[in-house]
C-alpha positions as CSV (number, residue, x, y, z in Angstrom):
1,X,-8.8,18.1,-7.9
2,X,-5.7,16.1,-8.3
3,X,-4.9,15.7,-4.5
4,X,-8.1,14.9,-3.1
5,X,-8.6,11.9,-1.5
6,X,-10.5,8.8,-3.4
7,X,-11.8,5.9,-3.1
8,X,-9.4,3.2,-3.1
9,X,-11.2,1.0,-5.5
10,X,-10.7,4.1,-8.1
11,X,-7.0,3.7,-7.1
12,X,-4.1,2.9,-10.3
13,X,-2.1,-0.2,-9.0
14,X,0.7,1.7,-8.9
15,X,2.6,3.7,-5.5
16,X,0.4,6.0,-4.0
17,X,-0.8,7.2,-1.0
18,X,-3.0,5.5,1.0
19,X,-5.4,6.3,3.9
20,X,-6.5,3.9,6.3
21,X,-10.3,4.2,8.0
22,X,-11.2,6.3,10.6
23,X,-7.7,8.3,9.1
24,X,-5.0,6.3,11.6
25,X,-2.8,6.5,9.2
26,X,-1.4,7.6,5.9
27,X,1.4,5.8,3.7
28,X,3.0,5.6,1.0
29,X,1.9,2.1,-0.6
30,X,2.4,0.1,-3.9
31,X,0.1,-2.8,-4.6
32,X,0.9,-6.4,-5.0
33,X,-0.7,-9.8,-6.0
34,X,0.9,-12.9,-6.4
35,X,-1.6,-15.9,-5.7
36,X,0.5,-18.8,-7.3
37,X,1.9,-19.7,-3.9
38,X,4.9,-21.0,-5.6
39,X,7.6,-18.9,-4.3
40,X,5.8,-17.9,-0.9
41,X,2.5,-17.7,0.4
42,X,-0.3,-16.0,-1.6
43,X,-0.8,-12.1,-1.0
44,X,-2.9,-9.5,-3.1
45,X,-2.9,-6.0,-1.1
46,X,-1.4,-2.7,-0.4
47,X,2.0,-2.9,1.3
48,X,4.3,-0.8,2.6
49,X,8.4,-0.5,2.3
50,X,10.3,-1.0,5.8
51,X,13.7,0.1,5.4
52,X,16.9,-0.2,8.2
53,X,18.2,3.2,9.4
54,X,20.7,3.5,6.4
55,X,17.5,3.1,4.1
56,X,18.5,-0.4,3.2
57,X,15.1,-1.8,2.2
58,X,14.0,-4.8,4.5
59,X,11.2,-6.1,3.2
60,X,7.2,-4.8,2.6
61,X,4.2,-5.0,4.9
62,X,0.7,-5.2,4.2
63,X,-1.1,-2.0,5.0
64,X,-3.4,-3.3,7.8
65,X,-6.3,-2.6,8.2
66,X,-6.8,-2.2,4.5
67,X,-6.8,1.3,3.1
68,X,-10.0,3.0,2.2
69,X,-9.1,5.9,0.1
70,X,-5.7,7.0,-2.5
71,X,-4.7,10.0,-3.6
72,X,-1.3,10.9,-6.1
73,X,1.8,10.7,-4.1
């Protein structure tokens, strides 16, 4: 079925939802590499959006600890 949960190395690197082990948590995530370290540090990951309270975006943060499973958003 379309909306159950999979495992996140199945997952499309694309914005979907993510579930962290043990189920703490579930987010919305995109994925993200860049390991150049030209313009800022290497990262390669799932990360999240964190937005002000008039939803002006603010930056991302890495979904910590890493997600285990994905499913459609």
């Amino acid at each position: 079925m379309a909306n159950d949960w999979q495992p996140i190395t199945t997952a499309p690197q694309t914005t979907v939802d993510v579930r962290v082990k043990n189920a703490h948590g579930e987010f919305v995530a995109h994925y993200a590499c860049d390991l150049s370290g030209e313009e800022q540090p290497p990262f390669k990951g799932w990360f999240t959006e964190n937005r002000d309270g008039n939803g002006k975006l603010l930056g991302f943060t890495q979904v910590d600890p890493h997600p285990t499973h994905w499913r459609p958003v």
